[in-house]
C-alpha positions as CSV (number, residue, x, y, z in Angstrom):
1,X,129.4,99.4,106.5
2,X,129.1,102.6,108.0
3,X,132.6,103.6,108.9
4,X,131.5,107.1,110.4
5,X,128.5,106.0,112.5
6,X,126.7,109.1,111.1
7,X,123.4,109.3,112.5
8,X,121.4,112.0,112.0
9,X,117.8,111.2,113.1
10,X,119.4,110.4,116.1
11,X,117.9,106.8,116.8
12,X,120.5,105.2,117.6
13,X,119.8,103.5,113.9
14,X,123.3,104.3,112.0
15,X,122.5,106.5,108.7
16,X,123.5,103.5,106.4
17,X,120.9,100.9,108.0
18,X,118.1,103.4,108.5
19,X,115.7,103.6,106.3
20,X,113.9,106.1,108.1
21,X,114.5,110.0,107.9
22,X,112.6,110.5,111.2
23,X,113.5,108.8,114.1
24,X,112.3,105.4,115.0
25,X,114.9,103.7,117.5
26,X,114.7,99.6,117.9
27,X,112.0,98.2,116.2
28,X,109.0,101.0,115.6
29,X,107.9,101.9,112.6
30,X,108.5,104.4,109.9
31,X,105.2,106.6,110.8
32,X,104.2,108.6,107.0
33,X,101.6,109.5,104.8
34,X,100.4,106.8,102.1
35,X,101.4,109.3,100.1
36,X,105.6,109.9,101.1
37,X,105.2,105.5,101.0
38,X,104.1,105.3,97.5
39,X,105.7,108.4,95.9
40,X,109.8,106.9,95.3
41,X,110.4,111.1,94.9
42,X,109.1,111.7,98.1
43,X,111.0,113.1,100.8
44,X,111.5,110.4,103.3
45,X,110.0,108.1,101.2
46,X,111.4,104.5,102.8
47,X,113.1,102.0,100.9
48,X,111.3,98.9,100.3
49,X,111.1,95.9,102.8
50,X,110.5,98.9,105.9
51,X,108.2,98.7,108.5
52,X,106.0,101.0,108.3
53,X,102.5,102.7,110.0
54,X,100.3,104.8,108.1
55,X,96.4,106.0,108.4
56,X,93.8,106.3,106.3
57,X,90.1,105.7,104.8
58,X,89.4,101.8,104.3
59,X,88.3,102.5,100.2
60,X,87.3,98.8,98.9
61,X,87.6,95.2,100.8
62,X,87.7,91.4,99.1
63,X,88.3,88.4,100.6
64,X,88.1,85.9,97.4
65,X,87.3,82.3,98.6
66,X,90.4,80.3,98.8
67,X,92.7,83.5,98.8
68,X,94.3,85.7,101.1
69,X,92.5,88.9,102.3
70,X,93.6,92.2,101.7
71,X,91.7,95.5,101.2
72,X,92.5,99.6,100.1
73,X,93.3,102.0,102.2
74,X,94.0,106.0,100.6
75,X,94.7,109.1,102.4
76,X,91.5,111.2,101.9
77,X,87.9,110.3,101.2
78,X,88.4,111.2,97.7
79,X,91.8,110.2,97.0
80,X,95.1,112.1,94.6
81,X,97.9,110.5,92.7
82,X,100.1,108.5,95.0
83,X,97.4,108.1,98.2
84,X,96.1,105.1,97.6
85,X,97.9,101.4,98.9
86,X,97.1,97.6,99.0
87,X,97.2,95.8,102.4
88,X,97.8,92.2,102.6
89,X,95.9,91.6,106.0
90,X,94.7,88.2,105.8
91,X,92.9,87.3,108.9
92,X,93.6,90.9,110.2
93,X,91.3,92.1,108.2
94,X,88.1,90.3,109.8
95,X,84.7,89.6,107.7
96,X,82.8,91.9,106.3
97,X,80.9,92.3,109.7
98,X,84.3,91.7,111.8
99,X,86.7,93.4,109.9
100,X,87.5,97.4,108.9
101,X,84.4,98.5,106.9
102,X,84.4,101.2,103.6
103,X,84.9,104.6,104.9
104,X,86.5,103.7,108.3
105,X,89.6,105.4,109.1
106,X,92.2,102.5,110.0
107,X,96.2,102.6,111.2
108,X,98.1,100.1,109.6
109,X,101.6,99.2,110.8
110,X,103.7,96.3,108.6
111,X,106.1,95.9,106.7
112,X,106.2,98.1,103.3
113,X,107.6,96.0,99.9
114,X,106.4,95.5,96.1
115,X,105.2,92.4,95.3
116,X,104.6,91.8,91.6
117,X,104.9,95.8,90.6
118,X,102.2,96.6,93.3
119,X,102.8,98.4,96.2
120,X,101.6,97.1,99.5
121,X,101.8,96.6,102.9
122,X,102.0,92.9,104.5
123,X,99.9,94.0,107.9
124,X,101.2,93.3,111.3
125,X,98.3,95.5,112.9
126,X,94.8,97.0,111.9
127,X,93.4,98.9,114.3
128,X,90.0,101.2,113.5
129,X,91.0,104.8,114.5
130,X,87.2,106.1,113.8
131,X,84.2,103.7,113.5
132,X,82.9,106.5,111.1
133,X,81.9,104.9,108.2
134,X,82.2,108.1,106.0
135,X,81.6,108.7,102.3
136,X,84.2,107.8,100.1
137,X,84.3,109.5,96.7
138,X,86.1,108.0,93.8
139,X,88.3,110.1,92.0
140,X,87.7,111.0,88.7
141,X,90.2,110.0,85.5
142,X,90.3,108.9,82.0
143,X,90.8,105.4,80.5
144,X,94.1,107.2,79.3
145,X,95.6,108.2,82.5
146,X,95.4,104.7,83.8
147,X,95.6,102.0,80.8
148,X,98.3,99.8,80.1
149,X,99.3,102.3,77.4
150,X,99.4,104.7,80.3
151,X,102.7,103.0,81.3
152,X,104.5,104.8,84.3
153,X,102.0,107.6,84.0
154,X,99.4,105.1,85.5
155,X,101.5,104.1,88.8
156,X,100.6,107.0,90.9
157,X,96.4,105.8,90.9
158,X,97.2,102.7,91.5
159,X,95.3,101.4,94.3
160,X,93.2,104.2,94.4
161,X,88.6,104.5,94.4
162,X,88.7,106.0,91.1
163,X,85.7,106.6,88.4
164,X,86.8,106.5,84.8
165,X,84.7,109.1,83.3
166,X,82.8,109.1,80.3
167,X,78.6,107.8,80.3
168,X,78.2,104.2,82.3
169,X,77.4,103.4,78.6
170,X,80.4,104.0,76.6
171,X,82.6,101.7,79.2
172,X,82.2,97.7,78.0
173,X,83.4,95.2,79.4
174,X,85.6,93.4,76.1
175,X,87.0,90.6,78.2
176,X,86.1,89.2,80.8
177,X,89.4,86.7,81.9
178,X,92.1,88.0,80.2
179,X,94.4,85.6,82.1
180,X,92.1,82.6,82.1
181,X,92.2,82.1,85.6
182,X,91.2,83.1,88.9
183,X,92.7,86.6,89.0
184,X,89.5,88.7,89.1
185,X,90.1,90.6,86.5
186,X,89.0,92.2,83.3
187,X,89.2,94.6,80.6
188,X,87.0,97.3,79.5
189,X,86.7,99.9,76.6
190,X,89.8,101.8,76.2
191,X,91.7,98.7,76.7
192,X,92.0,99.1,80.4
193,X,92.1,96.0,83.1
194,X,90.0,96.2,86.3
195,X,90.8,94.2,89.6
């Protein structure tokens, strides 16, 4: 309850319901940065289950067969800790001729939750805000910064382009279905599991 009916965006959204710092009256969506989404210490970050809109650079696309579709979108071209988020888009997110292509600025607006320890957004709308299909450069960590050993200290690249450094040779892959099943994933030197 929300005996005062304090309301300080001023949305006509009581402070106790709103999970918006900025105003958004009725229905319309939290409008942030990837960034303030992902980031729980961020100010306004929103709490989970939020619609939300955000823009940024489509950074990788994958529509498995049999599977939903989803793809990466992340602030900048080269993306920083915390930029980077999964969208569940399914048939939003088109063909690889249809849909949003690598390097295209895109506005999503959906609902913001974490679904098995991964942040994402379930997509209401995609819409293309520049048919650019800029460059998009991965940024570069260590195997350390975003293993499982990594712990907590790997959350903020999650869903990010990144480029583990170190020459192509020195990165094996040492299993390729950890999980024995069709997850699409496996694990390389340094003990760290790709998607």
């Amino acid at each position: 309850s929300n005996a005062n009916q304090a309301d300080a965006d001023k949305d006509g959204v009581g402070d106790a319901c709103d999970s918006c710092e900025a105003a958004n009256p009725g229905a319309t969506p939290c409008v942030l940065a990837i960034s303030t989404v992902r980031n729980p210490q961020a100010s306004g970050h929103p709490k989970t289950t939020t619609a939300v809109s955000v823009e940024g650079y489509v950074s990788a696309r994958e529509a498995p067969p049999g599977t939903t579709h989803f793809f990466y979108v992340q602030e900048g071209l080269t993306g920083a800790p915390w930029q980077g988020i999964f969208i569940l888009a399914d048939g939003l997110a088109g063909s690889s001729t249809t849909g949003p292509k690598l390097g295209q600025k895109v506005k999503v607006t959906g609902v913001h939750q974490e679904i098995f320890s991964v942040n994402q957004i379930t997509a209401a709308t995609v819409t293309v805000t520049s048919p650019t299909q800029e460059i998009m450069v991965p940024l570069d960590v260590t195997a350390a910064q975003v293993n499982t050993a990594a712990g907590a200290g790997a959350e903020p690249y999650e869903s990010l382009l990144v480029r583990i450094g170190g020459a192509a040779s020195s990165i094996v892959i040492t299993n390729d279905n950890p999980d024995s099943g069709k997850f699409f994933e496996f694990v390389v030197t340094g003990n760290l599991r790709l998607d």
